[in-house]
C-alpha positions as a Markdown table, in Angstrom:
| # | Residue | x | y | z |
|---|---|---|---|---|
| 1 | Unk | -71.7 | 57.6 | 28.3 |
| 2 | Unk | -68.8 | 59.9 | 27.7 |
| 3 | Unk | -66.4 | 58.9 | 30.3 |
| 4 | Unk | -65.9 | 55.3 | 31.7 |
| 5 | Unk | -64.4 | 57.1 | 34.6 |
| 6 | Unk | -64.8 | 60.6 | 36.3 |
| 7 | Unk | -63.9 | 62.5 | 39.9 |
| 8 | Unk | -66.1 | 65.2 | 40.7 |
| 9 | Unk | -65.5 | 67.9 | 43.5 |
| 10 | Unk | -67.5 | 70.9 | 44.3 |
| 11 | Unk | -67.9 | 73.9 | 46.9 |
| 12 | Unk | -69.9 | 77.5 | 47.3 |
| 13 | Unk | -68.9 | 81.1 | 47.4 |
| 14 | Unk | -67.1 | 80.0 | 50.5 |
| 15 | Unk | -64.7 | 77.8 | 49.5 |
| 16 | Unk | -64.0 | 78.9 | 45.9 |
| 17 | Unk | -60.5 | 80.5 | 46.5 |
| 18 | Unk | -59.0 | 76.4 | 47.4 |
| 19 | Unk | -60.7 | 75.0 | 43.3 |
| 20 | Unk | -57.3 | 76.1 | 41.7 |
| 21 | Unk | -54.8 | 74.5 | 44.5 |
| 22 | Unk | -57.3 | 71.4 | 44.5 |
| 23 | Unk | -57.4 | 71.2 | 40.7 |
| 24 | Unk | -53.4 | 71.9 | 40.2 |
| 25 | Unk | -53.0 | 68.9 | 42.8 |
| 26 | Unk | -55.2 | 66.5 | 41.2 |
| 27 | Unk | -53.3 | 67.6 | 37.5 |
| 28 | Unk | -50.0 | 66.6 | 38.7 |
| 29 | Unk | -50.5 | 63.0 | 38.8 |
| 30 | Unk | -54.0 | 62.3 | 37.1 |
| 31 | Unk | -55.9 | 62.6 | 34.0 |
| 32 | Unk | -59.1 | 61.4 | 34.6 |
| 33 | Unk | -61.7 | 64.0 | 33.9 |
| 34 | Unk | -62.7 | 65.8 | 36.3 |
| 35 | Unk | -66.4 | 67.4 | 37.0 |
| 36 | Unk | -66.8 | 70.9 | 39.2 |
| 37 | Unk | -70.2 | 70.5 | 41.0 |
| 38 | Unk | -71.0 | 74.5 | 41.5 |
| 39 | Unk | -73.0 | 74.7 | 44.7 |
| 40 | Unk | -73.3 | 78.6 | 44.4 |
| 41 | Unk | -69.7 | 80.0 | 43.6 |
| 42 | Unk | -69.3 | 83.4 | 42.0 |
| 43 | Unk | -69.9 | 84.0 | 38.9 |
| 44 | Unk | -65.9 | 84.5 | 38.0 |
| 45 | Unk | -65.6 | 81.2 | 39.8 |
| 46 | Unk | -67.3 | 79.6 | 37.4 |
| 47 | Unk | -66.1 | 80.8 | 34.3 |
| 48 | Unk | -63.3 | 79.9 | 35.1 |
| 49 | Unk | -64.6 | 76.3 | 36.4 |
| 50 | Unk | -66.0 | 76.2 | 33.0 |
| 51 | Unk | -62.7 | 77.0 | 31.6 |
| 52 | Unk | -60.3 | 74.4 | 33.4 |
| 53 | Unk | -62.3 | 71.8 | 34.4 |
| 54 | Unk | -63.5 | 69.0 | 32.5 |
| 55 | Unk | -67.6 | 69.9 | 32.3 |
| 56 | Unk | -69.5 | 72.3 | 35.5 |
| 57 | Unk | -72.8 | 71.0 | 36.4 |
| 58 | Unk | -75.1 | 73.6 | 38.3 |
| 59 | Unk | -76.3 | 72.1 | 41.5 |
| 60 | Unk | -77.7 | 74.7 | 44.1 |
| 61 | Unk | -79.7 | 74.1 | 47.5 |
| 62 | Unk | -82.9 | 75.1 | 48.2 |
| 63 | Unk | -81.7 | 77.1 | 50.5 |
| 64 | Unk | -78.2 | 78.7 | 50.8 |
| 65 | Unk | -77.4 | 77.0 | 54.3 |
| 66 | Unk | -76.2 | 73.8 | 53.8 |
| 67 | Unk | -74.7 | 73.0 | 50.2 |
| 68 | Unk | -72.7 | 70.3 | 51.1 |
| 69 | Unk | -75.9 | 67.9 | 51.7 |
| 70 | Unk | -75.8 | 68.2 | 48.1 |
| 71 | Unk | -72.6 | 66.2 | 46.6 |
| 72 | Unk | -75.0 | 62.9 | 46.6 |
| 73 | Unk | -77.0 | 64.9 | 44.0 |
| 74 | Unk | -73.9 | 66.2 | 42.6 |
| 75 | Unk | -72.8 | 62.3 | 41.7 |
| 76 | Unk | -76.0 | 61.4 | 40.6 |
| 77 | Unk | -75.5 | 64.2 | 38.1 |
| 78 | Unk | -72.3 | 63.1 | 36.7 |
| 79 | Unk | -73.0 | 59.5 | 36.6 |
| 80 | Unk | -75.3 | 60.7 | 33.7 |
| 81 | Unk | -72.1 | 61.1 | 32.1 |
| 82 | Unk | -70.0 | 58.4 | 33.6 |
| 83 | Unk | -69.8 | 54.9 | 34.5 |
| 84 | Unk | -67.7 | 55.1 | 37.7 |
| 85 | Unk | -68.0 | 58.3 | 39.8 |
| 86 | Unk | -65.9 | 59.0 | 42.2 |
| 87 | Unk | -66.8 | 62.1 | 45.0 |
| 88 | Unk | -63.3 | 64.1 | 46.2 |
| 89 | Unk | -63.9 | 66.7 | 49.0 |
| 90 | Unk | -62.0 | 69.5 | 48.0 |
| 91 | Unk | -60.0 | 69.7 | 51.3 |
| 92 | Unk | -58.7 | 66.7 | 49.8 |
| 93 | Unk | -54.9 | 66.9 | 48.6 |
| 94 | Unk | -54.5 | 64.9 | 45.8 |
| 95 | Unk | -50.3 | 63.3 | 46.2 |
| 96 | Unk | -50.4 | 60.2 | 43.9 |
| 97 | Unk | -52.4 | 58.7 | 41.1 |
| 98 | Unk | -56.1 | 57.2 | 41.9 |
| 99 | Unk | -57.4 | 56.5 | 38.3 |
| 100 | Unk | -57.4 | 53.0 | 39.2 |
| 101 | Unk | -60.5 | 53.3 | 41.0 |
């Protein structure tokens, strides 16, 4: 395993414009890494997902309706990488440090 410890967070096309504020949040008070679950975001989006956050893993529905059924598979994904997983909605405002999950 890489990490003993990892928050993952993802989102679509939709809600791509809130990853930097949710990621700037989470920065302020934590280090743990942190995963980008990409359920369909531009291209741009995740380059720069790629760029910031700690790994992007690719994780698209079937069909393009209902992503968010998706973060179960999403933490299944990244607990190929990490002991402890720990989902975050990205409406989610990060205030204090949680790395003591």
């Amino acid at each position: 395993m890489k990490f003993e410890r990892t928050v993952v967070v993802g989102c679509d096309k939709k809600y791509e414009h809130t990853l930097e504020w949710w990621l700037s949040k989470y920065k302020k008070k934590n280090n743990l890494p942190a995963i980008f679950a990409n359920f369909g975001v531009s291209e741009p989006a995740r380059q720069w997902a790629k760029q910031t956050f700690t790994e992007v893993i690719d994780v698209h529905p079937e069909n393009n309706e209902f992503c968010w059924g998706l973060k179960q598979q999403a933490v299944l994904e990244a607990g190929k990488t990490a002991r402890w997983v720990m989902w975050i909605d990205l409406d989610c405002e990060i205030n204090e440090n949680i790395e003591a999950f």
